[in-house]
C-alpha positions in Angstrom: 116.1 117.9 150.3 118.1 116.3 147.2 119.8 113.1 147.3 122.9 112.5 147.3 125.1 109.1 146.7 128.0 108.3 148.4 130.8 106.8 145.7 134.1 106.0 147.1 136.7 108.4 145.8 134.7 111.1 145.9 136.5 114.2 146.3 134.7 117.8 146.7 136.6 120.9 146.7 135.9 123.7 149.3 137.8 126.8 147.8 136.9 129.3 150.5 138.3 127.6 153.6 141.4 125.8 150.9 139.9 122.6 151.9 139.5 119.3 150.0 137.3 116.2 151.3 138.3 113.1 149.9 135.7 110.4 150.9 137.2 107.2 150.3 135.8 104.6 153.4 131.8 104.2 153.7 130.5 105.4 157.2 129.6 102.1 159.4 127.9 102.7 162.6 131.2 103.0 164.6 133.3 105.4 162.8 132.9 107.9 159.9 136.7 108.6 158.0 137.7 110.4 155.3 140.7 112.7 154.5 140.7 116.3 154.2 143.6 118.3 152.4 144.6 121.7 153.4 146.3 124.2 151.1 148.1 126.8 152.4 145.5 129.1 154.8 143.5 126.4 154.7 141.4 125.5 157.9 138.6 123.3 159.1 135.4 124.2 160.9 134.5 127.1 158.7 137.5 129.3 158.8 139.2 128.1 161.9 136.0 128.2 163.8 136.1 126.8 167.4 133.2 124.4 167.4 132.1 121.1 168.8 130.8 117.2 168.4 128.6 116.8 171.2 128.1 113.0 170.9 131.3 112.1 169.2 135.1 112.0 169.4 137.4 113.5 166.8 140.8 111.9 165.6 143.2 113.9 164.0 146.0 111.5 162.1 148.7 113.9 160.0 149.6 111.9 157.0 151.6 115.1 155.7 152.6 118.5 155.9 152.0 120.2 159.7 148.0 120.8 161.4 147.7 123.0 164.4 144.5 121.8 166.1 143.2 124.0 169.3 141.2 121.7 171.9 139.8 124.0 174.9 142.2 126.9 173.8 145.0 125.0 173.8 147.0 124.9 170.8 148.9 121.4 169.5 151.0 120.7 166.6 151.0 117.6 164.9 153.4 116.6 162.4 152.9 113.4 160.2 152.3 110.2 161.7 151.1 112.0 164.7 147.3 111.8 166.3 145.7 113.7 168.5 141.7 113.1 169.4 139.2 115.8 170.1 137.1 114.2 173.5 133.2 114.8 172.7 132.1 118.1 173.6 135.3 120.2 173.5 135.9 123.2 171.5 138.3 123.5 168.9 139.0 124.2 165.4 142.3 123.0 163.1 144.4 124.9 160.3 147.0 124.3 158.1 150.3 125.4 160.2 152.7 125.8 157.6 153.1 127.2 153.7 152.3 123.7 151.9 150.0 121.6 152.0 149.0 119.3 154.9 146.9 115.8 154.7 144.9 115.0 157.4 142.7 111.5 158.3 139.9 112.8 160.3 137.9 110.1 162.2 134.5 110.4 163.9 134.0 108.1 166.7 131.1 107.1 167.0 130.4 107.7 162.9 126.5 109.5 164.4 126.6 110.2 160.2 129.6 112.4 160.5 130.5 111.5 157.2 127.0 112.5 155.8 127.2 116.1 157.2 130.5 116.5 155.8 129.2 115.4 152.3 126.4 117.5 152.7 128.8 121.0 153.1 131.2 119.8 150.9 128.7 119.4 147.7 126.9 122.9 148.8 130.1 124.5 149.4 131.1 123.3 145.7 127.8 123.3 144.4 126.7 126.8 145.4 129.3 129.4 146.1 126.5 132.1 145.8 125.3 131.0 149.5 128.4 132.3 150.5 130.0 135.5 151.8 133.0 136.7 149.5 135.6 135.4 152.2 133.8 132.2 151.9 131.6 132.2 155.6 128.1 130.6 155.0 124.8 132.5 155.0 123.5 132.0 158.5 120.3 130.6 157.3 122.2 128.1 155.4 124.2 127.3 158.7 120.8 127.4 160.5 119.0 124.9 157.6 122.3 122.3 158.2 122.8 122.4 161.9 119.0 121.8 162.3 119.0 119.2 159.6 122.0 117.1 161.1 121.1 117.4 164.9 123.9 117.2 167.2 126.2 117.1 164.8 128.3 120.4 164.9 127.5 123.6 166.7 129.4 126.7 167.0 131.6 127.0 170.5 129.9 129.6 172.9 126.6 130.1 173.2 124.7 127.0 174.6 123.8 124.6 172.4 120.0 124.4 173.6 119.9 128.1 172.5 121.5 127.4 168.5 119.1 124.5 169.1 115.9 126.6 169.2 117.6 129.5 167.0 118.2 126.7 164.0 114.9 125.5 164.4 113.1 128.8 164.1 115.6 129.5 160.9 115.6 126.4 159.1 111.7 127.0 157.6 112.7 130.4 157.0 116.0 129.1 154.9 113.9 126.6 152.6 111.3 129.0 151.3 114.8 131.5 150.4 116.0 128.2 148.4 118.6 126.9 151.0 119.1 123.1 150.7 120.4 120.2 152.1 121.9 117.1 150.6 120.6 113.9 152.2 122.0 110.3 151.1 120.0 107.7 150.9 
């Protein structure tokens, strides 16, 4: 694994999903924060993936511009000043719901290193563009590698976690001999 320091400001650019992470507030054991800036198309969760946090909440605060974010299937708009929070567990996925740009304050309650994961695909995303597809979806094995790294984290809506579990797992060896790595912080 390579380390990785946390310095506030830090911004990292991910081009394929026209996102920007702007880490600005150090993780503390309750909360992980940091804002995330969508251009236009641009989505979270790996291309508007449905996904979930199984052990944390998930804010949502619009600062500007407009976010659609889809909790069980059900789509919500939030315009700025508006918050909407993701209960642990649930499925969903956000975008960019209009032609500019839209800021959003994303909050993990508890933090459970959030804000380490989110570093960690950030930098690879910026770092190493040849471990993705050309429409910007991560190799699986890198997906396997990260999602087995950061445990409980962030899995994919659908099949049951225990299953991506095991899967990731069996993968992750497999990804580190190919080259695939993670970015720990110290």
């Amino acid at each position: 694994m390579d380390s990785f320091s946390f310095m506030p400001g830090l911004t990292l650019v991910n081009a394929f999903n026209h996102e920007t992470f702007v880490f600005t507030t150090p993780e503390s054991a309750d909360s992980a924060e940091f804002e995330v800036h969508l251009g236009p198309g641009g989505s979270g969760g790996g291309d508007a993936m449905a996904h979930i946090h199984p052990e944390t909440d998930e804010t949502f605060t619009v600062r500007s511009g407009l976010l659609n974010v889809s909790i069980d299937g059900k789509l919500h708009e939030l315009r700025p000043g508006k918050t909407i929070t993701v209960p642990r567990g649930k499925p969903h996925f956000f975008r960019n719901a209009h032609e500019g740009d839209t800021v959003v304050v994303i909050r993990f309650t508890p933090a459970q290193h959030q804000l380490r994961f989110f570093l960690n695909f950030g930098t690879i995303a910026q770092n190493h563009p040849e471990w993705f597809g050309p429409k910007g979806k991560p190799s699986f094995l890198l997906m396997a590698l990260t999602f087995h790294t950061f445990k409980d984290h962030f899995y994919v809506a659908g099949p049951p976690v225990w299953v991506q579990k095991l899967l990731f797992a069996m993968l992750a060896p497999i990804a580190r001999l190919l080259g695939y790595k993670v970015v720990v912080m110290p």
